[in-house]
Kinemage of the C-alpha trace (Angstrom):
@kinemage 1
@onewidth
@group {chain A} dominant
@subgroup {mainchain}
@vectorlist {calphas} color= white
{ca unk a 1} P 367.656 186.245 132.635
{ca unk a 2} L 367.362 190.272 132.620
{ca unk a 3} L 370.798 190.114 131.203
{ca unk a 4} L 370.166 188.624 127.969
{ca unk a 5} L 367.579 191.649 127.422
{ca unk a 6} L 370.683 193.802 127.302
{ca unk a 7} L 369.199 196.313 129.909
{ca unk a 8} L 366.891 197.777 127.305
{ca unk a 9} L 364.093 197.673 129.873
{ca unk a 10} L 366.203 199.892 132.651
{ca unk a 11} L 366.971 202.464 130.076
{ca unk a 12} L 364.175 204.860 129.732
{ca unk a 13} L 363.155 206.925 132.381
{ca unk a 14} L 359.798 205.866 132.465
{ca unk a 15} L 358.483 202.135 131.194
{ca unk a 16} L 354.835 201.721 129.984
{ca unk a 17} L 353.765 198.172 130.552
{ca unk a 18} L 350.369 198.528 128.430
{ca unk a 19} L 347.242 196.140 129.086
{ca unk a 20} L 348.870 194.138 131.799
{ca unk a 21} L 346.359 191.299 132.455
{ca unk a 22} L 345.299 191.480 128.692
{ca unk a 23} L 347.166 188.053 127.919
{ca unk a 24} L 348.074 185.546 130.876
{ca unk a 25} L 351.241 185.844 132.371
{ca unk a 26} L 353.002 181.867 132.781
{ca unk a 27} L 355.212 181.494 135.852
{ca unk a 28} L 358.603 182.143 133.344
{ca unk a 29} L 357.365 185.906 132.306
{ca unk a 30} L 356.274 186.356 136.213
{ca unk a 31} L 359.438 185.765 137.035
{ca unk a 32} L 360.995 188.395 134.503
{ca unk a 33} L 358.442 191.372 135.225
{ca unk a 34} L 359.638 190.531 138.748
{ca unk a 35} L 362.918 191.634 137.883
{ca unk a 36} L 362.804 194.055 135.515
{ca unk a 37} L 360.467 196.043 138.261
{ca unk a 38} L 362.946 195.331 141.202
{ca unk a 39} L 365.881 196.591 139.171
{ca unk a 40} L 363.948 199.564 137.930
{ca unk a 41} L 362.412 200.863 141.692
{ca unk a 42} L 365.224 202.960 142.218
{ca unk a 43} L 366.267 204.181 138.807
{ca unk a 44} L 363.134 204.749 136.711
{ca unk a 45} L 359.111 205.336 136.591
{ca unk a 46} L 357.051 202.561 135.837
{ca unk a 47} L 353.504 202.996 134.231
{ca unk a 48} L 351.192 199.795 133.965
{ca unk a 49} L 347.623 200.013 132.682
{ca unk a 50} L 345.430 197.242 132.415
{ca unk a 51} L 341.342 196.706 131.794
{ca unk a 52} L 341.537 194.243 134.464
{ca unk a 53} L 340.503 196.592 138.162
{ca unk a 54} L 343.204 196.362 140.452
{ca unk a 55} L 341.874 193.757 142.866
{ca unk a 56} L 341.862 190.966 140.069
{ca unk a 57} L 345.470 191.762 139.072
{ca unk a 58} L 347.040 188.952 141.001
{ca unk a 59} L 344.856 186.437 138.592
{ca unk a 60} L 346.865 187.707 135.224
{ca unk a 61} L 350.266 187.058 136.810
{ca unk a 62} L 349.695 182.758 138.765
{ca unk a 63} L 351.494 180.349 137.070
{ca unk a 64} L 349.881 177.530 135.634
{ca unk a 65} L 350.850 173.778 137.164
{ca unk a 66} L 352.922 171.882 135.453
């Protein structure tokens, strides 16, 4: 799936994921920030903000049942 993105997330040196948690996150889009942040823990800085505190984090990121 992270192939079809063309890489353009592994690029910069540092990625800002802005107002994680703002919007719901389905299972699908789990599944990419999943990769994009396992192929990016060696090579590049990740910065996420979000309005949500930390300990409710998991909440923006379950999948929904079919």
């Amino acid at each position: 799936m992270l192939e079809q993105t063309g890489n353009v997330y592994l690029k910069p040196s540092l990625l800002q994921l802005d107002e994680l948690g703002y919007l719901s996150i389905n299972k699908h889009g789990a599944d990419l920030l999943f990769q994009v942040v396992t192929a990016r823990h060696e090579s590049g800085s990740i910065r996420i903000t979000s309005i949500r505190p930390f300990r409710n984090w998991a909440g923006a990121l379950k999948s929904t049942p079919p």
